[in-house]
mmCIF file of the N, C-alpha and C atoms, coordinates in Angstrom:
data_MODEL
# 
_entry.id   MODEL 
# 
loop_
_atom_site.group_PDB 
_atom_site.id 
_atom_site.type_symbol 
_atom_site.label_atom_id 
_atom_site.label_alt_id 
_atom_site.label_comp_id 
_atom_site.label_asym_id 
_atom_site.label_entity_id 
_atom_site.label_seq_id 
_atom_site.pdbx_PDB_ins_code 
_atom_site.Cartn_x 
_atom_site.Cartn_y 
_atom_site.Cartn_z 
_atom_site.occupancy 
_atom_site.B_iso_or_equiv 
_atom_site.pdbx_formal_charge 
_atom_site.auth_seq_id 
_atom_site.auth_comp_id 
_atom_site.auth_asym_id 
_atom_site.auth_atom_id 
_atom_site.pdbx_PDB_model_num 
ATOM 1   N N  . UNK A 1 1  ? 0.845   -1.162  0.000   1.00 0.00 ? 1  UNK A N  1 
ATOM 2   C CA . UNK A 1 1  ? 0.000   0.000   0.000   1.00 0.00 ? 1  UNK A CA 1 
ATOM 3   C C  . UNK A 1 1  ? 0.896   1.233   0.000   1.00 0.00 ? 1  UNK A C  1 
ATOM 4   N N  . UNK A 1 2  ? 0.299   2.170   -1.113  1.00 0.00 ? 2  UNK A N  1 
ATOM 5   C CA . UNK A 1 2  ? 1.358   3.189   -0.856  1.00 0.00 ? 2  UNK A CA 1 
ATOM 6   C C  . UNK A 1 2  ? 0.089   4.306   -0.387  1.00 0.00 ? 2  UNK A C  1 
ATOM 7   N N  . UNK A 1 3  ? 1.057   5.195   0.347   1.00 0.00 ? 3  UNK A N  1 
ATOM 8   C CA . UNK A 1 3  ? 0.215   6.596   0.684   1.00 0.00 ? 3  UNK A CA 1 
ATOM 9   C C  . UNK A 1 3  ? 0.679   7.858   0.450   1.00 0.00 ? 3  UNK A C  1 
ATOM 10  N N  . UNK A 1 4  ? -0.322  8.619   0.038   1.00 0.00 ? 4  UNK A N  1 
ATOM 11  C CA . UNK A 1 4  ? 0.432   9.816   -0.839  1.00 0.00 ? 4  UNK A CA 1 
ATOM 12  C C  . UNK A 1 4  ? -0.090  11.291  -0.138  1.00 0.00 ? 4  UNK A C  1 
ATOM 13  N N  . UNK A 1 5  ? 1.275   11.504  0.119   1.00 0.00 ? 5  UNK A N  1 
ATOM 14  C CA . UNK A 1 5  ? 0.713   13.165  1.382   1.00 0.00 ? 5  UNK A CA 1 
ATOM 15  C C  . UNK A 1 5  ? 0.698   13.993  0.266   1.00 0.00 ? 5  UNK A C  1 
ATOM 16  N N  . UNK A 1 6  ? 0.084   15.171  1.161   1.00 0.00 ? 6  UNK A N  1 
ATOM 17  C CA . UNK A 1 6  ? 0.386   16.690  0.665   1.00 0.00 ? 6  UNK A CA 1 
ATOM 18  C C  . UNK A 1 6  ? 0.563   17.003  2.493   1.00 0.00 ? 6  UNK A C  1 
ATOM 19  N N  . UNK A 1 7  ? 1.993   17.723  2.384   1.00 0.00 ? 7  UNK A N  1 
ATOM 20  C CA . UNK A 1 7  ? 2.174   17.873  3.803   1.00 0.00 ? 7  UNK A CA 1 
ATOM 21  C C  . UNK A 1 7  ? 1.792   16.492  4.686   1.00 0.00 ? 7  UNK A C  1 
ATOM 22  N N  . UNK A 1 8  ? 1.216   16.950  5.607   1.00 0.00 ? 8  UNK A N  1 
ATOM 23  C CA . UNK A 1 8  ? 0.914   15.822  6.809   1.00 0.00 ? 8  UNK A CA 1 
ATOM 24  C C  . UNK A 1 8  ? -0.229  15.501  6.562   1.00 0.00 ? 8  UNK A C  1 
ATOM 25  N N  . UNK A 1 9  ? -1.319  15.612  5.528   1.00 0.00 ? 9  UNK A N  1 
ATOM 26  C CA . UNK A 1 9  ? -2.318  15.322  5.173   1.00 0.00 ? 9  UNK A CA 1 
ATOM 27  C C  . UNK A 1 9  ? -2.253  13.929  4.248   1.00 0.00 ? 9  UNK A C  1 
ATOM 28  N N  . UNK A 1 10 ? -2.802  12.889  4.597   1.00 0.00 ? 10 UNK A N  1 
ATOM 29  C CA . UNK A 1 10 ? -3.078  12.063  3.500   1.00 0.00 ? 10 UNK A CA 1 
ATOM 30  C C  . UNK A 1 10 ? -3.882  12.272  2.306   1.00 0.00 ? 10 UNK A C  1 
ATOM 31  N N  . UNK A 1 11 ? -3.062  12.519  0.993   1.00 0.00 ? 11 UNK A N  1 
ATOM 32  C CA . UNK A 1 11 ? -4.153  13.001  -0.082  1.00 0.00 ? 11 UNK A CA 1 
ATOM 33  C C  . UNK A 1 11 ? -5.168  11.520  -0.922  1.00 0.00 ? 11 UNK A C  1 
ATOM 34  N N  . UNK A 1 12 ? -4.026  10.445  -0.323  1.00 0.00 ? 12 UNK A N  1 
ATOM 35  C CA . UNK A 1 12 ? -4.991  9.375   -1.501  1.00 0.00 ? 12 UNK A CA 1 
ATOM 36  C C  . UNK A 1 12 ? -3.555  8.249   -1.167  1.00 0.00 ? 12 UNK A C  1 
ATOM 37  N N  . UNK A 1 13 ? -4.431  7.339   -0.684  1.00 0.00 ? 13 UNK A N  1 
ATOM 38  C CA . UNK A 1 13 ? -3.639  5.806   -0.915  1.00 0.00 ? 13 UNK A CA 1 
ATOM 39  C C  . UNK A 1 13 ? -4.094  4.683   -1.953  1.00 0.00 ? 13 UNK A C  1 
ATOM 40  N N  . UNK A 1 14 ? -2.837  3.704   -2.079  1.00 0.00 ? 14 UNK A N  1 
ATOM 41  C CA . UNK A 1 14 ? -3.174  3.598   -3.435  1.00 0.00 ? 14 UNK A CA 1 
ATOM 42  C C  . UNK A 1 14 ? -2.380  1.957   -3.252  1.00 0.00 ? 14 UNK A C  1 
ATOM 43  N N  . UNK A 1 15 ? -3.166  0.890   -3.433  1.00 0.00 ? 15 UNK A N  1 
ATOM 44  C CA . UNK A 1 15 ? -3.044  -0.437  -3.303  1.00 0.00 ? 15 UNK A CA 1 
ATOM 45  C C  . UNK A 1 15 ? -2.709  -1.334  -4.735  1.00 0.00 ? 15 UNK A C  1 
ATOM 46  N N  . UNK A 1 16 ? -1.093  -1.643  -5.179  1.00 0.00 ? 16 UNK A N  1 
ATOM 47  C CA . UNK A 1 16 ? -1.024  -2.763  -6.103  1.00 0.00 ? 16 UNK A CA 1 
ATOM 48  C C  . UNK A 1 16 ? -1.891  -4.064  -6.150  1.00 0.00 ? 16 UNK A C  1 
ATOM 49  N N  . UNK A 1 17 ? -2.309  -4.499  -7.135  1.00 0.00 ? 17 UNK A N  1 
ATOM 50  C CA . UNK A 1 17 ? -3.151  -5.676  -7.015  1.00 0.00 ? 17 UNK A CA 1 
ATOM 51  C C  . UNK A 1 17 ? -2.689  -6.646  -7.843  1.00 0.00 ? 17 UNK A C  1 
ATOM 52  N N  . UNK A 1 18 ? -2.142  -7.403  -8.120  1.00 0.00 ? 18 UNK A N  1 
ATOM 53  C CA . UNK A 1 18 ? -2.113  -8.268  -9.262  1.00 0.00 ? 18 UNK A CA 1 
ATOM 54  C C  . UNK A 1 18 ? -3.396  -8.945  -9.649  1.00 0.00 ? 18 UNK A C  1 
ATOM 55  N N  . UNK A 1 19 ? -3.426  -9.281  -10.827 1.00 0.00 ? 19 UNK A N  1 
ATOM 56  C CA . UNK A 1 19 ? -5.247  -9.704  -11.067 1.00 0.00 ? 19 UNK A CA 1 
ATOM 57  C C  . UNK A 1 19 ? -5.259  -10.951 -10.717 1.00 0.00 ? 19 UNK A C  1 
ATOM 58  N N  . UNK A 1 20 ? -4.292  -11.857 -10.472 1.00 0.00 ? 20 UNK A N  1 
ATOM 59  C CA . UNK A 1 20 ? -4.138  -12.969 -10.505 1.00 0.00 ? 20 UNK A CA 1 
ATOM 60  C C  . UNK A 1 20 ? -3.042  -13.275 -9.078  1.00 0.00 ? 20 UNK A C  1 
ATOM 61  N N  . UNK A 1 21 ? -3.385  -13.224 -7.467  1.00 0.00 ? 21 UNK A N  1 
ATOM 62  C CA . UNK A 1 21 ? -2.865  -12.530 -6.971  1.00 0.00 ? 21 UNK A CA 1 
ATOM 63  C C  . UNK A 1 21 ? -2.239  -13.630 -6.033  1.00 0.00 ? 21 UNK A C  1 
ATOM 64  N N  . UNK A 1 22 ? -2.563  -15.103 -6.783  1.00 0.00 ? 22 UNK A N  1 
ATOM 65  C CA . UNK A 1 22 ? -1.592  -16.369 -5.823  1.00 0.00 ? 22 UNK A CA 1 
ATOM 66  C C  . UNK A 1 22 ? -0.430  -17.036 -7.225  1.00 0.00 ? 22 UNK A C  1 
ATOM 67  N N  . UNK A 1 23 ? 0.509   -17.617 -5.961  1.00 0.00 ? 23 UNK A N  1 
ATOM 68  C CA . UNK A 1 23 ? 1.305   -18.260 -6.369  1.00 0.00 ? 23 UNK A CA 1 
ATOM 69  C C  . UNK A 1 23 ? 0.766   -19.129 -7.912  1.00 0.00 ? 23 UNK A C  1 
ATOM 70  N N  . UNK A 1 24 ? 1.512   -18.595 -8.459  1.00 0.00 ? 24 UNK A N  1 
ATOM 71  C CA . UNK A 1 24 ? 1.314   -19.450 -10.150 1.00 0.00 ? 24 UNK A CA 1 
ATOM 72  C C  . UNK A 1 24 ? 2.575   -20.456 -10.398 1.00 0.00 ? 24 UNK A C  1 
ATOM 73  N N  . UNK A 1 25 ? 3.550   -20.135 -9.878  1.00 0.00 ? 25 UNK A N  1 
ATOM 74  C CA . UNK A 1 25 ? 5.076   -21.243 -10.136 1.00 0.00 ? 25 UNK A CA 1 
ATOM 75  C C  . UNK A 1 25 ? 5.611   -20.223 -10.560 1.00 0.00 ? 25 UNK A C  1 
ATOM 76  N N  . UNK A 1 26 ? 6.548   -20.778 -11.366 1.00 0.00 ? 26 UNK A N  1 
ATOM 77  C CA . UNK A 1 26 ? 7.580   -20.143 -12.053 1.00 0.00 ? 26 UNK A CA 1 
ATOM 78  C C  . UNK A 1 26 ? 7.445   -18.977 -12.285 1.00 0.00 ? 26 UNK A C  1 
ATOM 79  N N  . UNK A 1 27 ? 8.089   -17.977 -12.352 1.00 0.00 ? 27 UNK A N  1 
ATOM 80  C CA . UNK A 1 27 ? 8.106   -16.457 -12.981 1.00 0.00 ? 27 UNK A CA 1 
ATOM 81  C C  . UNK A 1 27 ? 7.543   -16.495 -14.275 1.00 0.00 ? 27 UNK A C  1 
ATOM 82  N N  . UNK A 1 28 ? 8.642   -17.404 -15.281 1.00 0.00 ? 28 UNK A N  1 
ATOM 83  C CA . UNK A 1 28 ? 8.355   -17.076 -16.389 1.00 0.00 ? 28 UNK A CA 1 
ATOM 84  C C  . UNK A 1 28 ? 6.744   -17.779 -17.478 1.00 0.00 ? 28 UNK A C  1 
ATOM 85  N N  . UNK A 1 29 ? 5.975   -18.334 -16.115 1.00 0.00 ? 29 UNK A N  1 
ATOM 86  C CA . UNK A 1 29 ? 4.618   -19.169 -16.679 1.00 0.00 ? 29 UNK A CA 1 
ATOM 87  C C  . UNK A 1 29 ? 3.859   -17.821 -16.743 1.00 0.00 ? 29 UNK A C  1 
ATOM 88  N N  . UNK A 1 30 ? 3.001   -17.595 -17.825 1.00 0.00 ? 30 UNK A N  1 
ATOM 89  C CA . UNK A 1 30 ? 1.722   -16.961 -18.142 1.00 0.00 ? 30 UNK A CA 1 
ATOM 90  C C  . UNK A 1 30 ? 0.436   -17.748 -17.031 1.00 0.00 ? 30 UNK A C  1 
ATOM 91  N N  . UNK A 1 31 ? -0.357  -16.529 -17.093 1.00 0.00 ? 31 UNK A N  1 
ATOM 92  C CA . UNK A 1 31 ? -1.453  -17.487 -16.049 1.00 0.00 ? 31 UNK A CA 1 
ATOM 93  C C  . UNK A 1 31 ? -2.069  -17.618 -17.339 1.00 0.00 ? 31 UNK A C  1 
ATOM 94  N N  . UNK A 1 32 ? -2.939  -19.118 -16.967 1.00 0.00 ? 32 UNK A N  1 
ATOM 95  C CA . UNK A 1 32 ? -4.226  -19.117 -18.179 1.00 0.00 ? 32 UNK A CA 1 
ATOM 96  C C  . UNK A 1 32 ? -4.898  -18.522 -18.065 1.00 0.00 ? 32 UNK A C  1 
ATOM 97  N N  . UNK A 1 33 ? -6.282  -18.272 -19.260 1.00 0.00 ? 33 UNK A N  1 
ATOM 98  C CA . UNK A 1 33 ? -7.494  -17.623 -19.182 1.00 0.00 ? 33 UNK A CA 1 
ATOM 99  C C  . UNK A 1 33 ? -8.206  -18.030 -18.371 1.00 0.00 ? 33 UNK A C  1 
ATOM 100 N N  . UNK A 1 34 ? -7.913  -19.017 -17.893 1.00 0.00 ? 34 UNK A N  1 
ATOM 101 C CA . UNK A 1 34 ? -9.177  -19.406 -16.796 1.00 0.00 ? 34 UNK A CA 1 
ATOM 102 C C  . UNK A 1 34 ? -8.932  -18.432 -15.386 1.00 0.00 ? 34 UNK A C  1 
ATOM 103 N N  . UNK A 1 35 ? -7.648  -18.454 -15.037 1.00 0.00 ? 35 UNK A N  1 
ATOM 104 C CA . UNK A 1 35 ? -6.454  -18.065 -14.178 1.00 0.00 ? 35 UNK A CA 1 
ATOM 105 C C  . UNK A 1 35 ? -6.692  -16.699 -13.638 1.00 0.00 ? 35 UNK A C  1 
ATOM 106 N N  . UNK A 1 36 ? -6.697  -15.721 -15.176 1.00 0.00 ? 36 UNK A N  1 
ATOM 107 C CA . UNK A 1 36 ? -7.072  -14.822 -15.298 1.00 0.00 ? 36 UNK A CA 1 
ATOM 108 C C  . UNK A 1 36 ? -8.819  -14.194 -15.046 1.00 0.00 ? 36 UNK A C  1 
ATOM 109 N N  . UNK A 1 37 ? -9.247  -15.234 -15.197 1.00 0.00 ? 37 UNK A N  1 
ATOM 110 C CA . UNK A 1 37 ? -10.865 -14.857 -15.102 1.00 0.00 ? 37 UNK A CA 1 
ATOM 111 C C  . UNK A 1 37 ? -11.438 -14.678 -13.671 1.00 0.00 ? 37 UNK A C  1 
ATOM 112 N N  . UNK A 1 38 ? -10.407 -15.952 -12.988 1.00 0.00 ? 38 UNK A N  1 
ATOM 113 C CA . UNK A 1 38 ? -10.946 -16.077 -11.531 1.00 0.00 ? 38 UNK A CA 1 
ATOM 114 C C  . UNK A 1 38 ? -10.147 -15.391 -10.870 1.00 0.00 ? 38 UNK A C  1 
ATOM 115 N N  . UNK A 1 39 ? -8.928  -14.311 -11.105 1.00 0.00 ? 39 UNK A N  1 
ATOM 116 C CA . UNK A 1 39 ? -8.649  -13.480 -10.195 1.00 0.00 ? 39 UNK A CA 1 
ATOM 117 C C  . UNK A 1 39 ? -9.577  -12.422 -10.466 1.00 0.00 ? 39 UNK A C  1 
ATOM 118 N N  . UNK A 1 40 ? -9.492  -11.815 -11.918 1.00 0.00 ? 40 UNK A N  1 
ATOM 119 C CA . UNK A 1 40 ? -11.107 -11.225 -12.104 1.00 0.00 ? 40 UNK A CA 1 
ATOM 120 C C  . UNK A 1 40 ? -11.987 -10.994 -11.078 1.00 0.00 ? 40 UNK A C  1 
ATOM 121 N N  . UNK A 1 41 ? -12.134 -12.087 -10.898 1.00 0.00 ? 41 UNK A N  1 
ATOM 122 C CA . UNK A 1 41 ? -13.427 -12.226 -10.120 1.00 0.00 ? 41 UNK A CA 1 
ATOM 123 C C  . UNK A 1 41 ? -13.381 -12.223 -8.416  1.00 0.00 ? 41 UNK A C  1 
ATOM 124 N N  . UNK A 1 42 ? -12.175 -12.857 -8.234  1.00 0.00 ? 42 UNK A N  1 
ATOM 125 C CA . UNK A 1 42 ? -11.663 -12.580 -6.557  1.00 0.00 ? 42 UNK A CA 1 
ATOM 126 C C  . UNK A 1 42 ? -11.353 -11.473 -6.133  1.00 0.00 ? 42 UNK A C  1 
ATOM 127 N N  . UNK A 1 43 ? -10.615 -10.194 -7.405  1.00 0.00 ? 43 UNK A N  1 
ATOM 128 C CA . UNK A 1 43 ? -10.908 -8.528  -7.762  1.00 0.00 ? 43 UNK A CA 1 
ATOM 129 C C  . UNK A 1 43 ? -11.639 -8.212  -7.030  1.00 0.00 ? 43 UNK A C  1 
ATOM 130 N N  . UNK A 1 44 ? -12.771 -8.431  -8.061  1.00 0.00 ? 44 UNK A N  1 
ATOM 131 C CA . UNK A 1 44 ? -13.683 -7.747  -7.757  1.00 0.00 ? 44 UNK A CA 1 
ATOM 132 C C  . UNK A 1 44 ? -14.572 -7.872  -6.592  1.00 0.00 ? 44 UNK A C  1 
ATOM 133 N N  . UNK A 1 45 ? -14.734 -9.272  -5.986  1.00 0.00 ? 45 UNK A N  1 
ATOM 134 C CA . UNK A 1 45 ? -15.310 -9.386  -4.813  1.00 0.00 ? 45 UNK A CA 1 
ATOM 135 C C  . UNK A 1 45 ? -14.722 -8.836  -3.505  1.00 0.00 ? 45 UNK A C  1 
ATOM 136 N N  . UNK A 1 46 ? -13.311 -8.662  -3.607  1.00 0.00 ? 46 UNK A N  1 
ATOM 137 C CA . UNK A 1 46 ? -12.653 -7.940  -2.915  1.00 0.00 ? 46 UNK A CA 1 
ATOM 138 C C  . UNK A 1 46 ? -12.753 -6.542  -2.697  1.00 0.00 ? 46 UNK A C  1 
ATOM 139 N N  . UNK A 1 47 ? -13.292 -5.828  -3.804  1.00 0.00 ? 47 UNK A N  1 
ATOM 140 C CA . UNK A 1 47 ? -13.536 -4.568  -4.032  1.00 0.00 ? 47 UNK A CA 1 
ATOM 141 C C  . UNK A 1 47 ? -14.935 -4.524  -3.260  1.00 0.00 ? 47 UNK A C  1 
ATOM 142 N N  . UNK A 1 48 ? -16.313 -4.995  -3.532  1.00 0.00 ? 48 UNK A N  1 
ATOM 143 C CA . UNK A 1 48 ? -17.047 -5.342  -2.873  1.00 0.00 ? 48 UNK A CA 1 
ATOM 144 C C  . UNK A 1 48 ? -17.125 -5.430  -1.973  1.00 0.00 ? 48 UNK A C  1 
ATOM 145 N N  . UNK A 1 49 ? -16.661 -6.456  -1.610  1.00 0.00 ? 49 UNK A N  1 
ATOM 146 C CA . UNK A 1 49 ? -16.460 -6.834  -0.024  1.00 0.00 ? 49 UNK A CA 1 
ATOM 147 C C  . UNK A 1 49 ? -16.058 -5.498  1.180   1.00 0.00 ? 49 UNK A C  1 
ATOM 148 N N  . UNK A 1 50 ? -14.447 -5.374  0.954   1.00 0.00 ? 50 UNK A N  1 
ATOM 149 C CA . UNK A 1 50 ? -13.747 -4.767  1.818   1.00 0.00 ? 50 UNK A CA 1 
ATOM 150 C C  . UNK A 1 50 ? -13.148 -3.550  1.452   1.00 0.00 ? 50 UNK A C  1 
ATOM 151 N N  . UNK A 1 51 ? -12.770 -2.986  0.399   1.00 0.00 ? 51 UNK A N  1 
ATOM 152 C CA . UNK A 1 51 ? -12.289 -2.205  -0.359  1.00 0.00 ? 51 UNK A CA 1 
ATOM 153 C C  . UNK A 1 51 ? -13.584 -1.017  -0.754  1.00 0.00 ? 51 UNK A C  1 
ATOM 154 N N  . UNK A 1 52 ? -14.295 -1.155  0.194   1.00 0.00 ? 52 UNK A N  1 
ATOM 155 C CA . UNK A 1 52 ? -16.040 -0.032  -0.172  1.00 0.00 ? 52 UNK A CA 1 
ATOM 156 C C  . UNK A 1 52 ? -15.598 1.431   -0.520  1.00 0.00 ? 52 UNK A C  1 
ATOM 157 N N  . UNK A 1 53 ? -14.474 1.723   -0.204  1.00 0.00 ? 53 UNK A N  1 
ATOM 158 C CA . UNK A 1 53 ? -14.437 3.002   -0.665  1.00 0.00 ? 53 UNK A CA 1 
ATOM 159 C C  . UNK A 1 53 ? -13.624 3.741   -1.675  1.00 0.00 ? 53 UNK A C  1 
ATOM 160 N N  . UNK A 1 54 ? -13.480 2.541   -2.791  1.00 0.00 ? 54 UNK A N  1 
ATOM 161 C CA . UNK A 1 54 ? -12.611 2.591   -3.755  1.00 0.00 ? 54 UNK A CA 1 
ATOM 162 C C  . UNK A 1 54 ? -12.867 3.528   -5.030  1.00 0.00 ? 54 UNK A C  1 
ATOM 163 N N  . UNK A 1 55 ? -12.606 4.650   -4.980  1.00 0.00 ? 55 UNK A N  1 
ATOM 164 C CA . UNK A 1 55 ? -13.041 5.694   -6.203  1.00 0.00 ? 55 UNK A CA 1 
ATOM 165 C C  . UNK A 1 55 ? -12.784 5.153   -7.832  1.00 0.00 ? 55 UNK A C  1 
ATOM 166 N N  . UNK A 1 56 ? -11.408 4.801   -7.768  1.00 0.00 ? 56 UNK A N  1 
ATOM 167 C CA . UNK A 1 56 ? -10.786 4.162   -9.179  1.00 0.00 ? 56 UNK A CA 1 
ATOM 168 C C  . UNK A 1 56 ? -10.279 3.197   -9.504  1.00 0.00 ? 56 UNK A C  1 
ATOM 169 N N  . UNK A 1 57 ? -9.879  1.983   -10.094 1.00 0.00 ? 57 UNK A N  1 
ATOM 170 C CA . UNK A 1 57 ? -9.403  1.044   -10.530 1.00 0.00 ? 57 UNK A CA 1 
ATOM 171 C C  . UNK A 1 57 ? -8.766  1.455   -12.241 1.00 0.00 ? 57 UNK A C  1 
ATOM 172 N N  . UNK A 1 58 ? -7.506  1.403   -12.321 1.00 0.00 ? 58 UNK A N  1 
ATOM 173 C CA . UNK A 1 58 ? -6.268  1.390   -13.303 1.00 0.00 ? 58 UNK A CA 1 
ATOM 174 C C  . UNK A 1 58 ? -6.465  -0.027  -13.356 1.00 0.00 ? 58 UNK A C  1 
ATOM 175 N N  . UNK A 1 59 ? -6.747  -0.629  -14.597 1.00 0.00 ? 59 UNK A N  1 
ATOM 176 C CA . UNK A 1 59 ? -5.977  -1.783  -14.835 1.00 0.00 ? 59 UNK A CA 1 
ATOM 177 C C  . UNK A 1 59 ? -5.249  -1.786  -15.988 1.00 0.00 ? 59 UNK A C  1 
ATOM 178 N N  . UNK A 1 60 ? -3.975  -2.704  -15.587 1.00 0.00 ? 60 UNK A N  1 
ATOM 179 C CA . UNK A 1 60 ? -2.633  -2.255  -16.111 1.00 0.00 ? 60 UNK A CA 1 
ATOM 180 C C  . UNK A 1 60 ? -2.351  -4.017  -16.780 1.00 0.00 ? 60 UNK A C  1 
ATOM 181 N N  . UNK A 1 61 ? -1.034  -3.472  -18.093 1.00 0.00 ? 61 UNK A N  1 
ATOM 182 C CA . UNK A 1 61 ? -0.879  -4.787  -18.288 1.00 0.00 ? 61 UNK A CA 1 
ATOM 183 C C  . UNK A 1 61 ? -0.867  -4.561  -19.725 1.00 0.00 ? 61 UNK A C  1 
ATOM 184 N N  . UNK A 1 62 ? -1.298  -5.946  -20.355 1.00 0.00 ? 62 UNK A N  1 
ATOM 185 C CA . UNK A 1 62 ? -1.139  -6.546  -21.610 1.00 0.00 ? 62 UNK A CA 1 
ATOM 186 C C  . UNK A 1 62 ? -2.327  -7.344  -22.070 1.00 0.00 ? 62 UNK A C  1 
ATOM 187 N N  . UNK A 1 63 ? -2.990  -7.735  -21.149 1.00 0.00 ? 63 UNK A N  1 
ATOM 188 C CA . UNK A 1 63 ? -4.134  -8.838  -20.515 1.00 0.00 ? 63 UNK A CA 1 
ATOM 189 C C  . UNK A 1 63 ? -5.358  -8.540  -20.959 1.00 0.00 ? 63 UNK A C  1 
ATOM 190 N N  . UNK A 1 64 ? -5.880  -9.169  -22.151 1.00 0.00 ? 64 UNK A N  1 
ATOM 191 C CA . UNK A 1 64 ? -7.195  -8.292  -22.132 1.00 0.00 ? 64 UNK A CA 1 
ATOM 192 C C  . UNK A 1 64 ? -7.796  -9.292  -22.022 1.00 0.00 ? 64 UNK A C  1 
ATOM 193 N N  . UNK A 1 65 ? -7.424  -10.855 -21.612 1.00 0.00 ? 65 UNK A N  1 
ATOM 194 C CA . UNK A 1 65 ? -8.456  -11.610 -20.696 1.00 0.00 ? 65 UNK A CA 1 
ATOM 195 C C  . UNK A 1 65 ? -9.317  -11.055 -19.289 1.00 0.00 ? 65 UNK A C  1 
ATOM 196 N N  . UNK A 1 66 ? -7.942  -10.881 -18.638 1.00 0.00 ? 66 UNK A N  1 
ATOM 197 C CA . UNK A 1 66 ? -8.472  -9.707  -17.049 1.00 0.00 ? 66 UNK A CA 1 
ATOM 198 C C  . UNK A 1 66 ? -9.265  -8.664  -17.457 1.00 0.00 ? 66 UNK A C  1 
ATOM 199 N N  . UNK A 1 67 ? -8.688  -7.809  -18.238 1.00 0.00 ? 67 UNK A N  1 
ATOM 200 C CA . UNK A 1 67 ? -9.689  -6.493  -18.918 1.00 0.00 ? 67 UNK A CA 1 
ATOM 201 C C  . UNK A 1 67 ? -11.347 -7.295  -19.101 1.00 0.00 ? 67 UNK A C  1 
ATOM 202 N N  . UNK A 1 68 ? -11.178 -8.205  -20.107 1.00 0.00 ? 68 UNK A N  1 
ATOM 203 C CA . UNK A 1 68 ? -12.864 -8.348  -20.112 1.00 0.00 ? 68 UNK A CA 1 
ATOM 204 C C  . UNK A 1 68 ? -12.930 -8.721  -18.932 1.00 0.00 ? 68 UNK A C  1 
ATOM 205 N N  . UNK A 1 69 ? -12.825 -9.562  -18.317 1.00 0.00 ? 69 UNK A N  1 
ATOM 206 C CA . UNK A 1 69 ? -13.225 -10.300 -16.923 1.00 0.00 ? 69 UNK A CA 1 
ATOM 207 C C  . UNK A 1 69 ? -13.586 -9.176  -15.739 1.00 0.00 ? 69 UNK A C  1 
ATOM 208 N N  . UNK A 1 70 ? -12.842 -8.201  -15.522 1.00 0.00 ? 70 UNK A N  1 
ATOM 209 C CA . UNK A 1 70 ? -13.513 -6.955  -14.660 1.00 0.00 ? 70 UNK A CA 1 
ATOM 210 C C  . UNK A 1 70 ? -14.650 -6.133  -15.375 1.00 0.00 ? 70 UNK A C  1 
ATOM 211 N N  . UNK A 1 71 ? -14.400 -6.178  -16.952 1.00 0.00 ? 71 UNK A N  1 
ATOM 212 C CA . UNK A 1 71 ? -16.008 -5.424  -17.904 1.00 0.00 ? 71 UNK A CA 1 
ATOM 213 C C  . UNK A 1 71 ? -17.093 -6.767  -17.491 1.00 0.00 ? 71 UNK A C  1 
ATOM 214 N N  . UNK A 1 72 ? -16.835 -7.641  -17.773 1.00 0.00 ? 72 UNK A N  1 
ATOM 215 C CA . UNK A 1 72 ? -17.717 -8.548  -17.897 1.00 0.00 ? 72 UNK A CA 1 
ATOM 216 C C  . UNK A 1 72 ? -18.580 -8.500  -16.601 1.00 0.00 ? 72 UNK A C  1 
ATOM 217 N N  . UNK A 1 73 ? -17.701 -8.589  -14.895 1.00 0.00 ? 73 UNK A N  1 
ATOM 218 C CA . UNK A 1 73 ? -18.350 -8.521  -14.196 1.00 0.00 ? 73 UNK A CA 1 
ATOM 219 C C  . UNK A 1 73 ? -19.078 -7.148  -13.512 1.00 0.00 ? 73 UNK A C  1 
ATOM 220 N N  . UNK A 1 74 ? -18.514 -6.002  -14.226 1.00 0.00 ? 74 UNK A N  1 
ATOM 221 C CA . UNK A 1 74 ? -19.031 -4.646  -13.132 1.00 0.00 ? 74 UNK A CA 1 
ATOM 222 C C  . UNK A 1 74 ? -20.189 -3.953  -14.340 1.00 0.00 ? 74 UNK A C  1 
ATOM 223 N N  . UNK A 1 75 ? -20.889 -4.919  -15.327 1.00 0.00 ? 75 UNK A N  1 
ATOM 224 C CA . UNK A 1 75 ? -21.695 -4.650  -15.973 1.00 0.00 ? 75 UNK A CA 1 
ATOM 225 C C  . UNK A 1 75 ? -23.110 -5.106  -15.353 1.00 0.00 ? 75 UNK A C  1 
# 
C-alpha cells in the first residue's frame, strides 16, 4: 500500500493488485485464461467486499483476458 501526502495530510492511498494474486510457479509461466478470469473475479469481490471506498481502478498490463473479466463482471 502506498500513501500519498500533501504535507501531513493524506491526499490518496493507493493499493497494487495483481489480477491474478496467488502463487502461479515459475516467474516465467503466463497465467491461463481461466487463471485470469478467476482473479477477475476474486478482484472484484474484494472490491465489494472490503475495499467499499474505492473511487478508481487502473488496470494495467497486456491482458485483455483480465480487462474483459472486470467489464464482464461490473456490468
Amino acid at each position: 500500500m502506498l500513501i500519498l501526502l500533501e504535507g501531513e495530510k493524506v491526499r490518496a492511498s493507493v493499493l497494487l493488485w495483481n489480477i491474478v494474486p496467488w502463487y502461479l510457479g515459475v516467474a516465467s509461466r503466463k497465467p491461463k485464461i481461466a487463471e485470469l478470469l478467476e482473479g477477475a473475479e476474486a478482484t472484484l469481490d474484494l472490491l465489494e467486499t472490503v475495499l467499499l471506498d474505492v473511487h478508481t481502478v487502473v488496470v494495467c498490463g497486456r491482458s485483455e483476458p483480465s480487462r474483459r473479466g472486470i467489464r464482464l463482471r461490473s456490468r
